[in-house]
C-alpha positions as CSV (number, residue, x, y, z in Angstrom):
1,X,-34.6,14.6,-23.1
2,X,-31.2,15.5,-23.5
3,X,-29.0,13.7,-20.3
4,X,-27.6,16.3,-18.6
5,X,-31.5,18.2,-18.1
6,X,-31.4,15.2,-15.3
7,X,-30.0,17.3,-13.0
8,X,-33.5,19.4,-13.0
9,X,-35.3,16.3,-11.3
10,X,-33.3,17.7,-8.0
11,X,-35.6,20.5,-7.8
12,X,-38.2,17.3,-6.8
13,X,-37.9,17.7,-3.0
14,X,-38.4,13.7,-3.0
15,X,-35.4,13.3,-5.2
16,X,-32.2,11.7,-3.4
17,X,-30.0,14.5,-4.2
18,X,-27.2,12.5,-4.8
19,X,-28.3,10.1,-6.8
20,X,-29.0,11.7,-10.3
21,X,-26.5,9.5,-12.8
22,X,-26.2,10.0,-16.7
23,X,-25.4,7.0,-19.1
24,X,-25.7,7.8,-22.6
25,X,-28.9,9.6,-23.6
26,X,-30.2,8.1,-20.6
27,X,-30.7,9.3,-17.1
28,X,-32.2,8.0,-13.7
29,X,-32.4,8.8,-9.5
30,X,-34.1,7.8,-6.8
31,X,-37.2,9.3,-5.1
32,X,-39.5,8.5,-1.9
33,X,-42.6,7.5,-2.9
34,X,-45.6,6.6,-0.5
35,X,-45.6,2.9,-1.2
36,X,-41.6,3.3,-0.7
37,X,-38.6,4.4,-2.4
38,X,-38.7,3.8,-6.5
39,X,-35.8,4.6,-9.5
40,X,-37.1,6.8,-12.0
41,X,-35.1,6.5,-15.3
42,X,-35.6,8.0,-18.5
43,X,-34.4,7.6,-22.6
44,X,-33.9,4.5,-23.5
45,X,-32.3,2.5,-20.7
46,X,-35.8,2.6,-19.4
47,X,-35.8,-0.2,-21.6
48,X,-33.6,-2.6,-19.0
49,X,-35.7,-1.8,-16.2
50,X,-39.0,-3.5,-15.1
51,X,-41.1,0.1,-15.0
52,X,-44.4,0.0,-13.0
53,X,-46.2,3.5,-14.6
54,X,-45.3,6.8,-16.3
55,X,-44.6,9.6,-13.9
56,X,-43.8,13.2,-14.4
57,X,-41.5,15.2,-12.4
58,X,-40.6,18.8,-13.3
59,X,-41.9,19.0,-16.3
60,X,-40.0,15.6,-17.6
61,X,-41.0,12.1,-18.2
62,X,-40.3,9.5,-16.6
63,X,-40.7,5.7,-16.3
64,X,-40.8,4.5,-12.3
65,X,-39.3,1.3,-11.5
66,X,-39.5,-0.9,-8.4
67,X,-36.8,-2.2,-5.9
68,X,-36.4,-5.4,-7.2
69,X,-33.9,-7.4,-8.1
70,X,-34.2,-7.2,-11.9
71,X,-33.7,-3.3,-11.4
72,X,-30.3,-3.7,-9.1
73,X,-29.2,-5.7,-11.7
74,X,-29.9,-3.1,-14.4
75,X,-28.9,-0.4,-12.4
76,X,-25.1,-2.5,-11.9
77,X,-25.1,-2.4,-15.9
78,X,-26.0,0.8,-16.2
79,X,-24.0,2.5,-13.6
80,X,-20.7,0.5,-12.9
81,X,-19.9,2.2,-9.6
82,X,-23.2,0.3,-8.3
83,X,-21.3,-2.7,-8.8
84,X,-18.9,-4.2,-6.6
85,X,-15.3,-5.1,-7.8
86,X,-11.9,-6.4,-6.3
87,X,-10.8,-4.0,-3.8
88,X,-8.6,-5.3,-1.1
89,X,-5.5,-4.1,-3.1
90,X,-6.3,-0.7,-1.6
91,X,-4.5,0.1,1.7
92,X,-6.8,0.6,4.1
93,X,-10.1,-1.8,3.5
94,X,-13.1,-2.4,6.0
95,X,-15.6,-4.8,6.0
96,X,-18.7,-3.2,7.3
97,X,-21.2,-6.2,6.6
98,X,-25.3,-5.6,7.0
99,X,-27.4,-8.5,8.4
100,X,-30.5,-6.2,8.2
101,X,-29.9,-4.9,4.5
102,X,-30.6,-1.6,6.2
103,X,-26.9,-0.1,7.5
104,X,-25.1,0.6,3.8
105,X,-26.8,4.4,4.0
106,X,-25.5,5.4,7.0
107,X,-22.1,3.4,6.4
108,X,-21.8,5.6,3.1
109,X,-22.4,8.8,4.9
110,X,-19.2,8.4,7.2
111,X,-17.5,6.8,4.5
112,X,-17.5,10.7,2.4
113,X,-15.3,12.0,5.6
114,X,-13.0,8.8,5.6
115,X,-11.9,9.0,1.4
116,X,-8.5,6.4,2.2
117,X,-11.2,3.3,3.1
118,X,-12.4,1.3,0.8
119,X,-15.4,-0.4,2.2
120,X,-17.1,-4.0,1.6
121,X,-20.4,-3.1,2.4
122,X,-22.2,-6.6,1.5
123,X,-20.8,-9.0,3.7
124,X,-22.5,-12.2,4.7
125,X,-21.4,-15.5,5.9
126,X,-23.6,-18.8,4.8
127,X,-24.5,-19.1,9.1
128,X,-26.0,-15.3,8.8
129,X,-27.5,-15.8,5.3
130,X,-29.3,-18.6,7.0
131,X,-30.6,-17.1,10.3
132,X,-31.6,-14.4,8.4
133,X,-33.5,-16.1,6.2
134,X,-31.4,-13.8,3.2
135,X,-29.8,-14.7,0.0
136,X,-26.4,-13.6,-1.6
137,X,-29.1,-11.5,-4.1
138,X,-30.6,-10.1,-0.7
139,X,-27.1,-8.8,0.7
140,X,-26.1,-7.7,-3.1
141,X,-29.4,-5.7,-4.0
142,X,-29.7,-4.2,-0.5
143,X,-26.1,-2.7,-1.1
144,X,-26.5,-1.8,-5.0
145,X,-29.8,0.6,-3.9
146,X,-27.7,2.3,-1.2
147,X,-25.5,2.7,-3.5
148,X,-27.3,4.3,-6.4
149,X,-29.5,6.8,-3.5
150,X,-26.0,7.4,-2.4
151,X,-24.2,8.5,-5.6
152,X,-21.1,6.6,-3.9
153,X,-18.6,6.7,-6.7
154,X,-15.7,4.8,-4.5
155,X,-14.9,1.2,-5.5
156,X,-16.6,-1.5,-2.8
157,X,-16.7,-5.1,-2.7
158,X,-18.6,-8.1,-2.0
159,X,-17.6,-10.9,0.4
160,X,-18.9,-14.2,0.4
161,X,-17.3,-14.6,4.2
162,X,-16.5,-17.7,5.7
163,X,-17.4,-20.2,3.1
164,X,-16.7,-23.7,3.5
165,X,-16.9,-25.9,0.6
166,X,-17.2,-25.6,-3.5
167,X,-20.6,-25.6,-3.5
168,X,-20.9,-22.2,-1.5
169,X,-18.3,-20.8,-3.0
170,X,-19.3,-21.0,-6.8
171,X,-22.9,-20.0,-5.6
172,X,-21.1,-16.5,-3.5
173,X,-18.7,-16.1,-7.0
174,X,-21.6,-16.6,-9.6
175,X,-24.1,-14.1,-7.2
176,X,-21.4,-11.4,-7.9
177,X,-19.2,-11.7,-4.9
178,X,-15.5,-10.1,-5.2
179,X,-14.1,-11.5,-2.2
180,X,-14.2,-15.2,-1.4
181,X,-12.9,-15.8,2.9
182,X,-12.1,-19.2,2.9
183,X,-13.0,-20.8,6.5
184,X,-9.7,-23.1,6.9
185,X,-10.9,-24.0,10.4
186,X,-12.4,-27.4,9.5
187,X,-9.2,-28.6,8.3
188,X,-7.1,-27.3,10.8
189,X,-5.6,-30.6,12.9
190,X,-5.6,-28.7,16.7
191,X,-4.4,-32.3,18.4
192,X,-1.1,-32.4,17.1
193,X,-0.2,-28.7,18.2
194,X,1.1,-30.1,21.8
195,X,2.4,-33.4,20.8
196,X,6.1,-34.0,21.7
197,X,9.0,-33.6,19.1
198,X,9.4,-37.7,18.8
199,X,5.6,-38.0,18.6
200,X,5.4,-35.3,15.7
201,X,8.5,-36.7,13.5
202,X,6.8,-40.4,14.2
203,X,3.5,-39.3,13.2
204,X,4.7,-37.1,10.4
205,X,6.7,-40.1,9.4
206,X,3.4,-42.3,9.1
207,X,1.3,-40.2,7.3
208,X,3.9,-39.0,4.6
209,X,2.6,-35.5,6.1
210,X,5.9,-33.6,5.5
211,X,7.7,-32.9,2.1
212,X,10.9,-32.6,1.2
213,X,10.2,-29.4,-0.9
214,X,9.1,-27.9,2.7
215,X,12.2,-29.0,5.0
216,X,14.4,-27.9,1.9
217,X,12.9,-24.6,2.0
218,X,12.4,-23.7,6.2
219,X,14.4,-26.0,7.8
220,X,18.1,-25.2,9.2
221,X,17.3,-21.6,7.9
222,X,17.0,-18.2,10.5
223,X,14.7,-16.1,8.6
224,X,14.8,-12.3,9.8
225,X,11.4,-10.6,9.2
226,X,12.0,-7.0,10.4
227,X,14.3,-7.9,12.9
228,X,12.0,-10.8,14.2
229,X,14.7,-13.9,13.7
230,X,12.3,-17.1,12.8
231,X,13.6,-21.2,12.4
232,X,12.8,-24.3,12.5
233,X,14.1,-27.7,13.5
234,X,12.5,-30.9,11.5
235,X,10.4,-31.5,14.4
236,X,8.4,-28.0,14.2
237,X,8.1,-28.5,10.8
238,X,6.7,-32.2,11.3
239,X,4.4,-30.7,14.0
240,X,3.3,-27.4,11.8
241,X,2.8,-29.8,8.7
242,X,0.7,-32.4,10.7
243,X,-1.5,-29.4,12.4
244,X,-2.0,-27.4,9.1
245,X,-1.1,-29.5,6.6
246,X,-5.5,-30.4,5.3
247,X,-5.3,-26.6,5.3
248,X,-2.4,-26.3,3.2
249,X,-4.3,-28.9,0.4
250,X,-7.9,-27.7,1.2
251,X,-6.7,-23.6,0.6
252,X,-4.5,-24.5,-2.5
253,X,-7.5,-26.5,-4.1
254,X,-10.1,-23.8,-3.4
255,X,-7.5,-21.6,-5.0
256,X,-6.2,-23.5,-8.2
257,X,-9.2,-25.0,-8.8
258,X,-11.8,-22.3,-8.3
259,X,-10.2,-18.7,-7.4
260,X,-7.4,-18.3,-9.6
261,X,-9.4,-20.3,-13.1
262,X,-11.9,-16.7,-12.4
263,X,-9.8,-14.6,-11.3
264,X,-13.1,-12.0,-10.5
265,X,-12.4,-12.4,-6.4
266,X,-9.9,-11.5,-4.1
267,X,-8.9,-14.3,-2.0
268,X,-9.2,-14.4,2.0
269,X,-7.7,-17.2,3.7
270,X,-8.7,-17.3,7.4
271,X,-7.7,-19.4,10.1
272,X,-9.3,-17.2,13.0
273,X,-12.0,-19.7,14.0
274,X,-9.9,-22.2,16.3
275,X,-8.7,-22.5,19.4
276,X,-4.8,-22.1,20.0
277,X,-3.7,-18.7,18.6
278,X,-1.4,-18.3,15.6
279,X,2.4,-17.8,16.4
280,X,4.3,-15.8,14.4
281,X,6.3,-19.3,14.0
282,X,3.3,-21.1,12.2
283,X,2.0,-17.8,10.2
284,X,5.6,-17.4,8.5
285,X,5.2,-21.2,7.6
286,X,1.6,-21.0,6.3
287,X,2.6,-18.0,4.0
288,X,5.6,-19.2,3.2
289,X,4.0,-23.2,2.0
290,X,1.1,-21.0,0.5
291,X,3.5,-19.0,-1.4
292,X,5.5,-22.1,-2.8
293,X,2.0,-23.6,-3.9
294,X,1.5,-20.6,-6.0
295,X,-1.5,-19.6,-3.6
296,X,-2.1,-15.8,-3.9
297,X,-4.0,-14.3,-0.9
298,X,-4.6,-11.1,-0.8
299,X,-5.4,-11.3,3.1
300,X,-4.4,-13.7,5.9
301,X,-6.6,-14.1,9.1
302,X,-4.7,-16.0,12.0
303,X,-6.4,-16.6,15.1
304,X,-4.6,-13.8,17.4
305,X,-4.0,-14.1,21.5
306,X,-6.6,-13.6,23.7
307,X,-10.2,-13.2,22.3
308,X,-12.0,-11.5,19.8
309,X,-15.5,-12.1,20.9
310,X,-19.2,-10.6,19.5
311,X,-20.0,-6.7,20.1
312,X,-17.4,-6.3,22.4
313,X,-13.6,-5.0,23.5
314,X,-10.5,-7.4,23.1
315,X,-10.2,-9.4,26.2
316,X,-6.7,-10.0,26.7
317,X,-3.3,-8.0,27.2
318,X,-3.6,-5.4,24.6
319,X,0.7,-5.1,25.0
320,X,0.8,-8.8,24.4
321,X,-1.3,-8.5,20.9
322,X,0.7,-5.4,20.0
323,X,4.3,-7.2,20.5
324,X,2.4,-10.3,18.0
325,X,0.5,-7.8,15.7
326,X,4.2,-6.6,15.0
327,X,5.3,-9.8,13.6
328,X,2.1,-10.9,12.1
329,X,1.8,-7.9,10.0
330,X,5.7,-8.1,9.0
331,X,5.1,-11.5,8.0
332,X,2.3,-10.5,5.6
333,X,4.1,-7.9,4.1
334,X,6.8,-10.3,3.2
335,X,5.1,-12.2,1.5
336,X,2.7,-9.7,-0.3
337,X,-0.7,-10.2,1.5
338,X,-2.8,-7.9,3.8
339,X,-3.2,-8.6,7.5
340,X,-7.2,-9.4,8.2
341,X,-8.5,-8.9,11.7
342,X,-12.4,-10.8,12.1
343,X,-14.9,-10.2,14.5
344,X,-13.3,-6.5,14.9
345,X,-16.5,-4.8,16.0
346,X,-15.4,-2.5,19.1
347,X,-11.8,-3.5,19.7
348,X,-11.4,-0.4,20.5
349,X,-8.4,-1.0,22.9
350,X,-6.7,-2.4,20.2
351,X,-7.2,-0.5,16.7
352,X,-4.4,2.1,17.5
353,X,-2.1,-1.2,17.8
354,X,-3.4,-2.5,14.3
355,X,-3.1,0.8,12.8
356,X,0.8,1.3,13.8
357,X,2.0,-2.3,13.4
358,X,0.7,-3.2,10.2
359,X,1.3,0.8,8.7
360,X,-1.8,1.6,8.2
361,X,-2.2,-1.2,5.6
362,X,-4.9,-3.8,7.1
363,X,-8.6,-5.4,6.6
364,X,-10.6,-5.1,9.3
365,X,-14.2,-6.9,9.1
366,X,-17.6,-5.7,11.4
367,X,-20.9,-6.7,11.4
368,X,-23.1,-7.5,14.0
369,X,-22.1,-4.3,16.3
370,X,-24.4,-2.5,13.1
371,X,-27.7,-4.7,14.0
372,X,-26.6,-3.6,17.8
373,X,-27.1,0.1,16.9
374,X,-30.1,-0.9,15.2
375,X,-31.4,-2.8,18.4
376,X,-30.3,0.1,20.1
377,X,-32.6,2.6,18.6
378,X,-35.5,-0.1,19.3
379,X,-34.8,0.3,22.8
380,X,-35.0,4.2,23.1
381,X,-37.9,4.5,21.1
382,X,-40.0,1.3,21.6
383,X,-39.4,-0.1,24.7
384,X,-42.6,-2.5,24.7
385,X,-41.0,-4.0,21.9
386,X,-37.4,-3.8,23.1
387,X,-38.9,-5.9,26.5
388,X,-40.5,-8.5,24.2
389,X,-37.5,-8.9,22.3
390,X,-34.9,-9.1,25.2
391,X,-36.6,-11.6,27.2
392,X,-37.5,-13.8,24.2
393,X,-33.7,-13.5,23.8
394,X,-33.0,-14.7,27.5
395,X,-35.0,-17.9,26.6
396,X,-33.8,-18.9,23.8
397,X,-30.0,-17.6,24.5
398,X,-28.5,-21.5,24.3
399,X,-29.6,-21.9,20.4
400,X,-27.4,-18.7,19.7
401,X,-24.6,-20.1,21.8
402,X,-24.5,-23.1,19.2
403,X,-23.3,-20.5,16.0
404,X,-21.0,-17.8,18.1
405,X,-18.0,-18.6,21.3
406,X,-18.8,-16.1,23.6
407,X,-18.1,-15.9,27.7
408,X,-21.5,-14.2,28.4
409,X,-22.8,-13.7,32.0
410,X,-26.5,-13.9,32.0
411,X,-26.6,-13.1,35.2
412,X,-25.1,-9.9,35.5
413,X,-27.6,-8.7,33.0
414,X,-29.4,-6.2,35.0
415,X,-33.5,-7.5,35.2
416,X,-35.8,-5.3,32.9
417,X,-38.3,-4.7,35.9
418,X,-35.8,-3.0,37.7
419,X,-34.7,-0.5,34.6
420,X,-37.2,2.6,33.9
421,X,-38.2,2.7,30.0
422,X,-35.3,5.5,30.0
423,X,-32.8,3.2,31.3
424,X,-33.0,0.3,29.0
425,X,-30.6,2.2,26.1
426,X,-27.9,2.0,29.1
427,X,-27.8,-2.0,28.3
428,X,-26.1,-1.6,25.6
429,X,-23.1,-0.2,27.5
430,X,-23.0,-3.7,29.3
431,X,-20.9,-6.4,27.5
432,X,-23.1,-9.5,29.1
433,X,-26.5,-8.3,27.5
434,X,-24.5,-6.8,24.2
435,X,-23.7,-10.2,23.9
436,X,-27.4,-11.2,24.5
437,X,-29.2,-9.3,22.1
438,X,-26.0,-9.4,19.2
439,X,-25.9,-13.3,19.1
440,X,-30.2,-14.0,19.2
441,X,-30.4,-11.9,16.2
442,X,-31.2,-14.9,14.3
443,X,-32.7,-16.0,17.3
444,X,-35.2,-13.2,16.8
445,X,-35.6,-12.7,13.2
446,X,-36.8,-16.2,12.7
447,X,-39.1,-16.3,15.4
448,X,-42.6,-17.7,15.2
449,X,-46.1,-17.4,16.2
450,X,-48.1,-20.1,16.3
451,X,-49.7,-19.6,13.1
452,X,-46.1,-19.9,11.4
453,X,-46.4,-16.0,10.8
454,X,-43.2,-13.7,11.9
455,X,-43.3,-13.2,15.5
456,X,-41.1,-9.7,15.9
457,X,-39.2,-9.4,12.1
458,X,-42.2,-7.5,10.8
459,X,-42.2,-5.1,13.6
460,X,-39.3,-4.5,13.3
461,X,-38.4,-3.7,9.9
462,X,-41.7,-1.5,9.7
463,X,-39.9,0.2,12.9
464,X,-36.7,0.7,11.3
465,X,-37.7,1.7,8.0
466,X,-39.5,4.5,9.8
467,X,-36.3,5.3,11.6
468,X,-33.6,5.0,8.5
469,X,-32.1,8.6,9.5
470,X,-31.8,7.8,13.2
471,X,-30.1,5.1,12.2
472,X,-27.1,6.3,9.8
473,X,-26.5,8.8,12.6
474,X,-26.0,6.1,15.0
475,X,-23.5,3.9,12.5
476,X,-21.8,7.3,11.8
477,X,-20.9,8.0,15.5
478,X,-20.5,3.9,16.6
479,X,-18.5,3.0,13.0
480,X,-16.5,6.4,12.7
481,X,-15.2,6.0,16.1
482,X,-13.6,2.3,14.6
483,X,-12.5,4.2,11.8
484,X,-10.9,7.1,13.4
485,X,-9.4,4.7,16.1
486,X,-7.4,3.0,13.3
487,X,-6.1,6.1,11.9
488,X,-8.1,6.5,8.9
């Protein structure tokens, strides 16, 4: 069959219409089937797939070949845009994330009005891969299908997020991952932050914690970043160096011995996970002794003022964040590096301030507001279910707490026998049970009848998959408004 006949298969009303793709004298797409969706590829790249049966469709032959991982694999060699590459370099870059392996259609859809983002649609952390019960294959697969059904043709990545030691992050990097966020928070020294100046030069002192190379280069000096003057006396830099100093070493390691020798990721650094914010005095001297260590990021994450909590607004003084967000994103265009903002599902009060300080250059990352909308629809449409789930959630609400900060009320959560099946959608205008239900996924997914058999994840997969365009409406209207909120 000559390649470009392909196009015919889209008279096939069970064709994705956007997913016909040529390569060579080869061509395949994607069609619903009844036992599920299935690629159907044709000339000799049928070759590199793992084909179930012959099938015809319009008058052409075809092989058709499972969703498995074998054919995402063939598919990424076949079709490079179903691959994911570096991408951060790009100005405005989002990380969507998708716990459920379900969201990447619907975040595709709203990514065709929004062509200036660049999205990283798989996104997992080691904590989510685990409560999940999903693998860095699962997340990369999931994405690679969406993909392909999707024709998506605009680069996207592939972020191993928050990883905290070799191990994890050779596994992320040899899965395919092109985005490595290094989880600094374990080797951030919090105690020292509030010592006095005679305390920080005496312990600095002890522990040979300060170089000469670093007072040489910061201290005595009045740095002007965009107006914002910065210095530093010996004693800040004594205190800074005792504070992030096992940073400093453990992000230069992961970076000269791992990062740079492959050169296939970008490179995250993050320090968002702790519990005194980042000044604009200790980000300039974090880039600036990354920098000198020949450490390329290509984003920073500091910890910003008040709190960026799960599934819901910034709690803090939004003028506050906006004087620091102007400094902070000065700072990383000094020295060469995107800002990166974590845990930004729904700071809505906030992504105008992002948008204008940093100039429309930023990362912002999302995740578990997508499983929300999902829980969402659950609600509306199966509120047995939904009442099972939520109050299985209520028990068990202190394992979540163990994984994710969050200042939940559980009390102010109003009680399910007082809402009507048509009121329970309205919880998830309440921050308390948002919280609830956003932090239990895990909770929930992994839960267990007494015969060890899945307790709710089977229900709720063969509920969603029945609702897939339900649900890219819902992650159009919930993700576009973060999208349009920070100008894109």
């Amino acid at each position: 069959m000559m390649n470009n006949n392909i196009f015919k298969i889209l008279e096939d009303p069970s064709v994705y219409g956007l997913s016909p793709a040529v390569s060579g004298d080869s061509g395949a797409a994607m069609r619903r089937a009844p036992e599920g969706d299935m690629i159907v590829v044709t000339g000799s790249l049928a070759a590199e797939f793992e084909c179930r049966r012959p099938v015809t469709l319009c008058g052409m032959e075809f092989e058709e070949a499972p969703l498995t991982a074998q054919n995402a694999a063939a598919l990424r060699r076949a079709f490079p845009y179903c691959a994911p590459s570096k991408m951060l370099k790009n100005a405005k870059t989002v990380g969507l994330g998708d716990r459920l392996g379900l969201a990447s259609d619907g975040h595709i859809a709203l990514l065709r009005k929004h062509e200036d983002v660049y999205p990283v649609l798989a996104q997992q952390s080691m904590r989510e891969l685990s409560l999940t019960s999903r693998t860095y294959a699962d997340v990369l697969n999931a994405a690679t299908f969406a993909v392909f059904r999707q024709g998506f043709r605009r680069a996207w990545g592939f972020d191993g997020d928050h990883l905290k030691n070799k191990r994890d992050i050779i596994d992320a990097l040899n899965t395919g991952c092109t985005m490595i966020t290094l989880d600094c928070g374990e080797h951030i020294r919090g105690q020292y932050a509030k010592v006095s100046d005679e305390e920080a030069l005496a312990e600095a002192k002890r522990l040979c914690a300060l170089s000469d190379d670093t007072v040489n280069a910061l201290s005595g000096v009045v740095f002007d970043v965009e107006g914002e003057k910065i210095s530093y006396t010996e004693a800040d830099l004594a205190r800074f160096a005792l504070v992030y100093g096992d940073m400093l070493d453990f992000a230069t390691d992961i970076w000269q011995s791992i990062i740079a020798l492959r050169n296939t990721a970008d490179f995250e650094v993050s320090i968002d996970e702790i519990e005194n914010p980042t000044s604009p005095a200790e980000h300039f001297f974090i880039a600036s002794e990354l920098i000198r260590r020949g450490v390329r990021p290509a984003t920073v994450a500091p910890r910003f003022c008040g709190e960026f909590q799960k599934g819901i607004d910034f709690i803090g003084d939004p003028a506050q964040f906006e004087r620091e967000m102007k400094v902070h994103a000065a700072i990383a265009r000094r020295f060469g590096y995107k800002i990166s903002v974590h845990s930004g599902s729904d700071k809505f009060s906030v992504f105008p301030a992002i948008a204008r300080q940093t100039h429309g250059v930023f990362h912002v990352k999302t995740a578990g507001t997508n499983y929300l909308e999902a829980m969402r629809i659950i609600s509306a449409h199966a509120p047995d279910l939904y009442r099972e789930l939520h109050n299985y959630a209520l028990a068990h609400f202190d394992e979540a707490t163990v994984y994710y900060h969050v200042t939940t009320d559980l009390s102010r959560i109003p009680a399910l026998e007082t809402l009507t099946d048509a009121e329970l959608p309205s919880l998830f205008e309440q921050n308390d049970a948002r919280q609830l239900i956003h932090i239990c996924y895990g909770v929930l997914l992994s839960a267990k009848k007494e015969d060890n058999t899945p307790l709710f994840r089977d229900r709720l997969y063969e509920f969603w998959r029945g609702h897939t365009d339900e649900y890219a409406k819902a992650l159009e209207r919930h993700i576009g408004r973060h999208l349009e909120l920070l100008g894109c």
